[in-house]
N, C-alpha and C positions, 0 to 999 in steps of 0.2 A: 420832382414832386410825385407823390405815390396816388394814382388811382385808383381812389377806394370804390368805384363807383359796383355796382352787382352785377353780374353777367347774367344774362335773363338766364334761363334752361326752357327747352320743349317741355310745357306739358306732359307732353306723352313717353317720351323715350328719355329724359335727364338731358339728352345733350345740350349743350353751350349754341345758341343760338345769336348769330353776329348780327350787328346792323340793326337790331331792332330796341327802339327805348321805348321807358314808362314800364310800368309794373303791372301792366294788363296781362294775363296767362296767353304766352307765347306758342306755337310751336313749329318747327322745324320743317322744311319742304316738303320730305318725305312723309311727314308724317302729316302735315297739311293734307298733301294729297290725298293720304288714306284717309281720312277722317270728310274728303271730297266724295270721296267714291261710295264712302258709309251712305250719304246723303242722296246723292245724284238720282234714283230711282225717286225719289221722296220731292225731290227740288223739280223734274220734270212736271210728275203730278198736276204741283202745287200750281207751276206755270201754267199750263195746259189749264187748269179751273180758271183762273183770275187773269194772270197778267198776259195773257195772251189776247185775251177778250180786251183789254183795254186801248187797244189802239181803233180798234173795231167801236166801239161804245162811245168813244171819242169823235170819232169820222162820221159817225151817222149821227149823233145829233147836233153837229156843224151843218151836216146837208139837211137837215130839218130846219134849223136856224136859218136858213137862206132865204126862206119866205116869207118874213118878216120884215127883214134886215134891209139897213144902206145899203149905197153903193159902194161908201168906205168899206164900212159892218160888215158885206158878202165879201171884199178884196179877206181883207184881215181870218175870216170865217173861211175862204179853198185857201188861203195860206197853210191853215193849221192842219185842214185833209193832207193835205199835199205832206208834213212833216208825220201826219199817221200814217199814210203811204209808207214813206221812209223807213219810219222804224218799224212797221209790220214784214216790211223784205228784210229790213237788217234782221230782225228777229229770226226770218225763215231761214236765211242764206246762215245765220248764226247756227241755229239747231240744225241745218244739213253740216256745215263746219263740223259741230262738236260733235255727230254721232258717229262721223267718218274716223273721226279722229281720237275714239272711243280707247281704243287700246294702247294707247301713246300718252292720253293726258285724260284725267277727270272729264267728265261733260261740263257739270257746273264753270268747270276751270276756261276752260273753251269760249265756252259759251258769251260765259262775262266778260271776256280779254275783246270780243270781238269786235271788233269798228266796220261798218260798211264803206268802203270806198269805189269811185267809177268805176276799177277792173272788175272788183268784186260781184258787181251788178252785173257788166256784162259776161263774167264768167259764167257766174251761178245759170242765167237765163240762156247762153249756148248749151250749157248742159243737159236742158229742160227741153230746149228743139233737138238734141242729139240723141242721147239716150231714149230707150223708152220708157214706160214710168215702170214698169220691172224691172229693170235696168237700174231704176233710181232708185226704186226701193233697196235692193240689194247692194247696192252699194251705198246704204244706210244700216245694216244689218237687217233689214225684213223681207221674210219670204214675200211671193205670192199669195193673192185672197187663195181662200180655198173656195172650190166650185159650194154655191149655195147648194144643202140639201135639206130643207124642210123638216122637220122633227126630227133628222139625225144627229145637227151638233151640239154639242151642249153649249150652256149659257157664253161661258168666255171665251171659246174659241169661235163660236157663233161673232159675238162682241169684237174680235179682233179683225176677224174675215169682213166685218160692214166695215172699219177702221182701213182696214186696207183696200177696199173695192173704190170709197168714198175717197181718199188720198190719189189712188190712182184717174178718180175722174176730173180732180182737182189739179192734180200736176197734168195732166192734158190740155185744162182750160187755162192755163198757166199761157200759155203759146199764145190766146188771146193779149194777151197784155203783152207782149214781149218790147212792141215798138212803144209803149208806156213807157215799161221798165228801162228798156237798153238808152231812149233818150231823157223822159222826166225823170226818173229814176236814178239815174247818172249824173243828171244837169243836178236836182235836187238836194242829194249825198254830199256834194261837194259847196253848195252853199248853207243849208239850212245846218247851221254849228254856229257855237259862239263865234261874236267877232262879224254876224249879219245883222241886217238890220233891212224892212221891206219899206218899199215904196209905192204910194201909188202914182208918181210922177215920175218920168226919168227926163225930159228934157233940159232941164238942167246940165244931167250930167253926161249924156249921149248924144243930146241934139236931137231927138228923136222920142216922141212922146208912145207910151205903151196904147194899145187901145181898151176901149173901158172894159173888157171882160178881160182883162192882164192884169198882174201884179208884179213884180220885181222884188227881188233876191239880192241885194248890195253885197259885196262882200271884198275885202283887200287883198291882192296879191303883190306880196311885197318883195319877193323874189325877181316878180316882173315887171316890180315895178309898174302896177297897174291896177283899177278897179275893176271886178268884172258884175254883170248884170245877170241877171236871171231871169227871165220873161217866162212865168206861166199863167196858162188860159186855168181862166175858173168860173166859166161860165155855166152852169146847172149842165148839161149834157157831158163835158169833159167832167165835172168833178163828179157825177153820177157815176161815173165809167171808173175813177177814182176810188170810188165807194168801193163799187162791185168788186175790184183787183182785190182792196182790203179785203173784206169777205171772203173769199177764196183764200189768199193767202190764210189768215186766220184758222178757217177750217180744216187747210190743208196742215201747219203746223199744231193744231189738235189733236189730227186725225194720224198724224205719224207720231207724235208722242205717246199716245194711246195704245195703239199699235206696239210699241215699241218697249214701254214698259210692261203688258202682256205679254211680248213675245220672251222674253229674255229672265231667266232664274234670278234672286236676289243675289247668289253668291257670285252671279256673271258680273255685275254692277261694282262688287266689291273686290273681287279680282282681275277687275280690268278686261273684260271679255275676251279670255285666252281662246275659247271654241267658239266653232257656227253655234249662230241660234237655234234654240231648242223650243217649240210652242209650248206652256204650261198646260196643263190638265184644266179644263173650265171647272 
């Protein structure tokens, strides 16, 4: 029997594009990508206004909510800090990923593919006690601040030099958190996904009840053949200290976005960053 069925085509280039159904306009890896890299300067941005703020914005008025709330109400309320934690390091650890990895693959492309997992955590946060934060920056593509001088710089290199001064004071304070990160953070990553489910009880299933400023992390390991449990403190002091990490993080992936799209020519962005960065003109 003859298949009449349409071969999509790329948009962009005519070619024959496999694997892909429905008649929505198509296109082609290559050509994906460049139309990624069009973007990428534009999709930082956009991040860096909105979606970055949002795990931040979420976290703090959970820890507002606490004063109110139950005892259930407060478990359920550092649960949800504890998962903006999560996604604000995924977020960070995501954008140090994709700017490393700027001239290999799109950033958007990166960025989006990324899952945080327990190495990941404790990679990213060895990196952060190892390197210095010049060190970090640079193997992000960004210079050094430049020395402040007072009526000499103009507006955006001014604007890029507080981006990177503010970045570098932020990955410093980064090392406060680290035994947050390397163990909540880790324990965290690996439960809070579909397929959990929290408790505020475990004796049941442990023999061993949480105490009342704990919550529980359910989750199936069925590899091992086993449930495993999650136990974190969320008691106002831990989840304050929870807040602050957000915060920082937050700012610091701001402040290296900002930075980063200032440092770098539009046509760097859409040819894939063949050279060192070049500071634009303020």
């Amino acid at each position: 029997m003859t298949n009449n069925a349409l071969q999509p085509l790329c948009a962009s280039c005519g070619q024959a594009v496999v694997g892909v159904d429905g008649s929505r306009g198509v296109r082609c890896g290559p050509c994906f990508d460049t139309y990624l890299r069009s973007v990428d300067a534009d999709f930082l941005d956009h991040y860096a206004e909105f979606g970055a703020r949002s795990r931040q914005v979420v976290a703090e008025t959970c820890l507002r909510a606490l004063v109110l709330a139950n005892t259930g109400d407060r478990k359920l309320l550092g649960m949800t800090i504890y998962e903006q934690f999560v996604n604000s390091a995924s977020d960070l650890v995501a954008l140090v990923a994709a700017l490393r990895a700027r001239s290999v693959a799109p950033i958007a492309r990166t960025f989006l593919d990324f899952h945080l997992d327990a190495e990941d955590a404790r990679r990213f946060f060895a990196g952060v006690a190892t390197l210095s934060g010049v060190e970090m920056l640079a193997t992000l593509g960004l210079p050094a601040p430049a020395p402040a001088r007072p009526g000499r710089a103009r507006g955006g290199e001014a604007d890029v030099s507080r981006a990177l001064r503010l970045a570098l004071a932020d990955l410093h304070r980064l090392s406060d958190f680290r035994d947050l990160g390397e163990r909540a953070l880790a324990l965290a990553s690996d439960h809070l996904r579909n397929g959990v489910t929290l408790a505020e009880r475990t004796g049941w299933l442990a023999g061993r009840e949480l105490s009342p400023t704990q919550v529980a992390a359910i989750a199936m390991d069925t590899r091992s053949g086993r449930i495993d449990i999650a136990a974190l403190r969320v008691d106002e002091e831990r989840l304050a200290q929870v807040v602050d990490a957000i915060d920082v993080m937050t700012r610091l992936t701001r402040n290296i976005i900002h930075a980063f799209v200032h440092t770098h020519e539009p046509a760097a962005f859409i040819n894939g960053f063949p050279h060192a960065p070049r500071v634009r003109a303020g």
